[in-house]
N, CA, C and O atoms as a GROMACS GRO file, in nm:
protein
  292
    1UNK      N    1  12.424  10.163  11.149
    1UNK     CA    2  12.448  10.170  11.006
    1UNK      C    3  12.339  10.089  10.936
    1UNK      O    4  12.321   9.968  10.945
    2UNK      N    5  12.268  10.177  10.862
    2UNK     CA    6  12.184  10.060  10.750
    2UNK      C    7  12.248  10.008  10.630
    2UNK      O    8  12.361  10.039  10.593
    3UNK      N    9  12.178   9.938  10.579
    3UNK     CA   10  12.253   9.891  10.448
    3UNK      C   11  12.153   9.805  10.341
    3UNK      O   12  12.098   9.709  10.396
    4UNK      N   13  12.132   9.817  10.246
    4UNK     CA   14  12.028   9.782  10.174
    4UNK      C   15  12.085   9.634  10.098
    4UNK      O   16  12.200   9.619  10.058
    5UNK      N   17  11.975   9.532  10.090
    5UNK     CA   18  12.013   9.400  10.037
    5UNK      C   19  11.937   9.354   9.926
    5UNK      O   20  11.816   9.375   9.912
    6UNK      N   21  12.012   9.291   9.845
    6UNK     CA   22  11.928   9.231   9.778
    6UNK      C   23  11.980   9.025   9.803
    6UNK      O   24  12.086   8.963   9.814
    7UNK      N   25  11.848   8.993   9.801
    7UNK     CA   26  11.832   8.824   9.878
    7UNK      C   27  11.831   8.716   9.749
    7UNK      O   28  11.720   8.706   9.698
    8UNK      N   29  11.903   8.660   9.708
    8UNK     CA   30  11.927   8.577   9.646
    8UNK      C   31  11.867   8.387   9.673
    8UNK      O   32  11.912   8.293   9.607
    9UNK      N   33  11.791   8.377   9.752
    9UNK     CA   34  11.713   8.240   9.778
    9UNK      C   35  11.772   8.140   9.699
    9UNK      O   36  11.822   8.155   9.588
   10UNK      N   37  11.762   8.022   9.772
   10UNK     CA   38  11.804   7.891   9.718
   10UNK      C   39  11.922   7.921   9.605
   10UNK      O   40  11.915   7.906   9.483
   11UNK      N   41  12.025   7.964   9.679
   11UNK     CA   42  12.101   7.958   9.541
   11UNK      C   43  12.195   7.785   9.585
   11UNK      O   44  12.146   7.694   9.651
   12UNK      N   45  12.342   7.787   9.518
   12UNK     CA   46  12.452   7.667   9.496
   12UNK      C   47  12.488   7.694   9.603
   12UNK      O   48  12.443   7.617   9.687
   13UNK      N   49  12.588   7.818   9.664
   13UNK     CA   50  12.638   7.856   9.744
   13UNK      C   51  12.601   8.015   9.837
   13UNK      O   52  12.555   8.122   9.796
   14UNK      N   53  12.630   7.987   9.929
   14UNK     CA   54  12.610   8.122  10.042
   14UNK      C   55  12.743   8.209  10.012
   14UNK      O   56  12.862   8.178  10.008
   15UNK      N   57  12.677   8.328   9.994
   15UNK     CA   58  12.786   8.438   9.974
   15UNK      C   59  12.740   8.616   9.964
   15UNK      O   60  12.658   8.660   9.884
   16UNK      N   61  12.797   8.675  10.037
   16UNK     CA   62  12.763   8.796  10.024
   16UNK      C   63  12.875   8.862   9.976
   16UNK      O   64  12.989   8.854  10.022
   17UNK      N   65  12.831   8.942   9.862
   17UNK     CA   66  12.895   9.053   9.753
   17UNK      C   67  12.856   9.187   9.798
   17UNK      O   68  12.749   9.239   9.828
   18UNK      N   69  12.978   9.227   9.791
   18UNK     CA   70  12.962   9.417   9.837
   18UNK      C   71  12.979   9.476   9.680
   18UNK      O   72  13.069   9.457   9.597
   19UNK      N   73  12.838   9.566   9.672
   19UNK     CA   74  12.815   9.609   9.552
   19UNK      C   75  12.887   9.757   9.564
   19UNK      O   76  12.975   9.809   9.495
   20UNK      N   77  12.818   9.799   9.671
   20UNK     CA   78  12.911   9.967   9.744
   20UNK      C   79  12.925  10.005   9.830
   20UNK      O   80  12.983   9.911   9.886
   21UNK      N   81  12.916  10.106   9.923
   21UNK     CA   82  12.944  10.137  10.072
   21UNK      C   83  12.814  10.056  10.167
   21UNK      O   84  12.823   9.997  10.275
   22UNK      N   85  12.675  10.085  10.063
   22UNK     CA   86  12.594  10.042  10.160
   22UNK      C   87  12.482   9.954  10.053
   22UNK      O   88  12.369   9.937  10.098
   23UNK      N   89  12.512   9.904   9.923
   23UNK     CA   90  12.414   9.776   9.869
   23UNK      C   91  12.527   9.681   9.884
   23UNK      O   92  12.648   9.699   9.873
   24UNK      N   93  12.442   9.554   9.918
   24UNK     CA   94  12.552   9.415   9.921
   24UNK      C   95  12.415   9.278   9.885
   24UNK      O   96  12.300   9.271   9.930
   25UNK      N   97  12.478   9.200   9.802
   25UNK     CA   98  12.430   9.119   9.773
   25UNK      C   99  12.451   8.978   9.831
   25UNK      O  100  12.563   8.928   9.819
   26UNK      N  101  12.355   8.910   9.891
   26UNK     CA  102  12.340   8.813   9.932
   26UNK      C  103  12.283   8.660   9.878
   26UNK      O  104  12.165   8.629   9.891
   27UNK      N  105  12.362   8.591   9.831
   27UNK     CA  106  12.349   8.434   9.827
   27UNK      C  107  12.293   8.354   9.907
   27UNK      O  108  12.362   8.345  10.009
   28UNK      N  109  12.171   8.269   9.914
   28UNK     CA  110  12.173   8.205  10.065
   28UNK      C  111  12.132   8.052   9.973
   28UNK      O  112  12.115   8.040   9.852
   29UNK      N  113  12.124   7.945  10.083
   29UNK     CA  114  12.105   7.826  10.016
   29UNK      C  115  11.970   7.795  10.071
   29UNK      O  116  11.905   7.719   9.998
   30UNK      N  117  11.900   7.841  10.203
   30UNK     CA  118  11.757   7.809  10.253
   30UNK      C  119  11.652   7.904  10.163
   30UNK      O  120  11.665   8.017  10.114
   31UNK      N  121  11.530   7.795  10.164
   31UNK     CA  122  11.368   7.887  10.085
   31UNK      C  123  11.359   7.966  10.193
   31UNK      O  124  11.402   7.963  10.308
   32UNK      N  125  11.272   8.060  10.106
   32UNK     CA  126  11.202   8.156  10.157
   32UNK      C  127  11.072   8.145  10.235
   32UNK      O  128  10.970   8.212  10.246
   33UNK      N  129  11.127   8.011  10.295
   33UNK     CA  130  10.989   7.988  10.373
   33UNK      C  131  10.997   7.952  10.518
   33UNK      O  132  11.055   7.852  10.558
   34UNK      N  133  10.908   8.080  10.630
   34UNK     CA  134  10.844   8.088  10.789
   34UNK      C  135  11.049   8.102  10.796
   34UNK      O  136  11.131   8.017  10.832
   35UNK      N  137  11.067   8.226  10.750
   35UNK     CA  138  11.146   8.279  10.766
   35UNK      C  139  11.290   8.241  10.765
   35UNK      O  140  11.375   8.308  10.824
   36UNK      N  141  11.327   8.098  10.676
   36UNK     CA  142  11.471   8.029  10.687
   36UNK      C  143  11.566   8.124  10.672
   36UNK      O  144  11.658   8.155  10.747
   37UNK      N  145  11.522   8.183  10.522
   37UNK     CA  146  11.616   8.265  10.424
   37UNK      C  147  11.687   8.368  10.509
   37UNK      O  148  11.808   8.387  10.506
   38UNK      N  149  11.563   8.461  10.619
   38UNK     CA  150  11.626   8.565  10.660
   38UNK      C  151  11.681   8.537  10.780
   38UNK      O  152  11.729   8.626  10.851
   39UNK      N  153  11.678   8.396  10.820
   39UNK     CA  154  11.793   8.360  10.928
   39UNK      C  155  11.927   8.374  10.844
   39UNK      O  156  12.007   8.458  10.886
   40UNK      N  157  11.956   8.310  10.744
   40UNK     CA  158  12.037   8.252  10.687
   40UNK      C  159  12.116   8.414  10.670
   40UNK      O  160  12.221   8.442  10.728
   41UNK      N  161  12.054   8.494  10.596
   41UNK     CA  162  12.120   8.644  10.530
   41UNK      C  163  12.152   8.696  10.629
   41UNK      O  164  12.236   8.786  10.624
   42UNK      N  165  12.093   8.655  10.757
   42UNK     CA  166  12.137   8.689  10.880
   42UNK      C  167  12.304   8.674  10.925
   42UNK      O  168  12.396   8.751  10.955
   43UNK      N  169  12.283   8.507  10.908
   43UNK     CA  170  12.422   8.428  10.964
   43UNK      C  171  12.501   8.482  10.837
   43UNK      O  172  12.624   8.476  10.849
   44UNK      N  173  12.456   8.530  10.723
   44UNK     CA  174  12.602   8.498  10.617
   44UNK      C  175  12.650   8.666  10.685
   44UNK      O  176  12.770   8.688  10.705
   45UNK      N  177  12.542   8.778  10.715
   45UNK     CA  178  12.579   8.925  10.687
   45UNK      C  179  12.716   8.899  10.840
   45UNK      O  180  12.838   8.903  10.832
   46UNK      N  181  12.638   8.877  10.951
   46UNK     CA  182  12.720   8.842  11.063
   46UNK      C  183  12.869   8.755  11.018
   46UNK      O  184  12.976   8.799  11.059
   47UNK      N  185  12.866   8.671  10.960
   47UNK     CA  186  12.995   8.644  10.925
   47UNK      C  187  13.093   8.702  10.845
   47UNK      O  188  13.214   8.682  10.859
   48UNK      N  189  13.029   8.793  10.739
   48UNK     CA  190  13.046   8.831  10.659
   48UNK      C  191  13.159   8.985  10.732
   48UNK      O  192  13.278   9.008  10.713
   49UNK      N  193  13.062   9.058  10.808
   49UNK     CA  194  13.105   9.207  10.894
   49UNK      C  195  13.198   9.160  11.024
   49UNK      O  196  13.244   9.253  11.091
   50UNK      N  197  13.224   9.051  11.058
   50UNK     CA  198  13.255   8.976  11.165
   50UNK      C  199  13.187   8.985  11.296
   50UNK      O  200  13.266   8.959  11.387
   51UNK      N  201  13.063   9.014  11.336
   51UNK     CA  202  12.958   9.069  11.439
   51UNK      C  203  12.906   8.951  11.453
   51UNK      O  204  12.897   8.868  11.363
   52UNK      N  205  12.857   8.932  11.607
   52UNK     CA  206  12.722   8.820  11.633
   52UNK      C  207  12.606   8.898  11.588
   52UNK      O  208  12.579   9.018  11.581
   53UNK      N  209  12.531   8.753  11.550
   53UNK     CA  210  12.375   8.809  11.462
   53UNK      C  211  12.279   8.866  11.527
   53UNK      O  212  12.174   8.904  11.473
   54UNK      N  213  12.314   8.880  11.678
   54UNK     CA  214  12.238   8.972  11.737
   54UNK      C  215  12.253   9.154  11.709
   54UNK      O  216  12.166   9.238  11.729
   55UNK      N  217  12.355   9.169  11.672
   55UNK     CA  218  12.352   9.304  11.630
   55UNK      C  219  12.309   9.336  11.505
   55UNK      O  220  12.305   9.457  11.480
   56UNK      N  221  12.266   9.236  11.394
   56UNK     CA  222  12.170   9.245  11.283
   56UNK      C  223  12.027   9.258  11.311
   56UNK      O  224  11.975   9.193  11.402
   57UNK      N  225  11.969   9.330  11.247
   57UNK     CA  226  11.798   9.322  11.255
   57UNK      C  227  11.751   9.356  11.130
   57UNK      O  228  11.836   9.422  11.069
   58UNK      N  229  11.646   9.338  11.067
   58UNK     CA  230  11.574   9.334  10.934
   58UNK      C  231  11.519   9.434  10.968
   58UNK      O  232  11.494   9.433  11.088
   59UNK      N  233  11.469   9.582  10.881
   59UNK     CA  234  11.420   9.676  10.943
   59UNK      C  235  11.315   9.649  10.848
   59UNK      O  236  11.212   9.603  10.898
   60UNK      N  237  11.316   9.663  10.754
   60UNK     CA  238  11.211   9.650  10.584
   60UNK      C  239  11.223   9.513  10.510
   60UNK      O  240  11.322   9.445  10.481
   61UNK      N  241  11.130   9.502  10.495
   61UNK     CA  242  11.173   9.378  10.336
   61UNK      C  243  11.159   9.261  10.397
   61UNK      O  244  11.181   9.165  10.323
   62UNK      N  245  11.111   9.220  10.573
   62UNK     CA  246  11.114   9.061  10.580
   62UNK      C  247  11.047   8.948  10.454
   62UNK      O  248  11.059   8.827  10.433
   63UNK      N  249  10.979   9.051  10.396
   63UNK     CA  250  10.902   8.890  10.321
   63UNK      C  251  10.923   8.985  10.148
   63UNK      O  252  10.829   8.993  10.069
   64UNK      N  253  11.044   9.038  10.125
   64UNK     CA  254  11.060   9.050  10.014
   64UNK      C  255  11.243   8.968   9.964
   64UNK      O  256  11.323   8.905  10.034
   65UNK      N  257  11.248   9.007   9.823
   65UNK     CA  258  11.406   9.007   9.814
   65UNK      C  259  11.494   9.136   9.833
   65UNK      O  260  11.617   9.133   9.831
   66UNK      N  261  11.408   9.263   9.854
   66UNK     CA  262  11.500   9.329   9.907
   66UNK      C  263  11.462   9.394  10.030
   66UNK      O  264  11.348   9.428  10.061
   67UNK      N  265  11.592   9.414  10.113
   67UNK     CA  266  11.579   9.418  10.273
   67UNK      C  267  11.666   9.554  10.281
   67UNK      O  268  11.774   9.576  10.227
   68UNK      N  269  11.590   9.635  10.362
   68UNK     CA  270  11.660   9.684  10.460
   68UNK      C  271  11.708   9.669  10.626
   68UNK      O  272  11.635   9.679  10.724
   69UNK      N  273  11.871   9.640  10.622
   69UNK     CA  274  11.885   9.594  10.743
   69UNK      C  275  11.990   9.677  10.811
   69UNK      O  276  12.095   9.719  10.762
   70UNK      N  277  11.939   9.695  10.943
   70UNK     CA  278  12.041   9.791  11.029
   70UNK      C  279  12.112   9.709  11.156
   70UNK      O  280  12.059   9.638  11.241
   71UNK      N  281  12.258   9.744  11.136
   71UNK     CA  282  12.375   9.650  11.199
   71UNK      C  283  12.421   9.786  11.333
   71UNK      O  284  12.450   9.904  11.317
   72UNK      N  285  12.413   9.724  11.428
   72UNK     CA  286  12.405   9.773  11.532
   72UNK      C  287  12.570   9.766  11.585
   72UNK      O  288  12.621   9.660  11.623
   73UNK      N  289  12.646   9.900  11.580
   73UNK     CA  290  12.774   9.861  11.647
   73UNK      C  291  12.816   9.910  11.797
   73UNK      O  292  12.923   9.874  11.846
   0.00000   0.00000   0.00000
């Protein structure tokens, strides 16, 4: 399943918002820097779907705010 993101950097709090079946918005509290952020959107999406973050992968968008990422079930 893919699912398209949009990355919210350094925010207050970590949180991912489901916008629709497949945009969801992501909160994270790490910069966007040597890749924190997309650990982080990592750990929130994995907690978020209840999956280990190994079945997440970034397909598009590592060094943007928006990502395409495909969740492996």
């Amino acid at each position: 399943m893919k699912i398209f993101v949009r990355v919210k950097p350094k925010a207050k709090e970590e949180k991912v918002e489901k916008i629709d079946d497949i945009n969801f918005k992501v909160s994270v509290k790490q910069v966007p820097e040597k890749g924190r952020a997309n650990s982080a959107v990592i750990r929130a999406l994995a907690g978020y779907f209840g999956i280990s973050q190994s079945s997440i992968q970034i397909v598009s968008g590592s060094n943007s705010k928006l990502k395409i990422i495909e969740i492996a079930k």
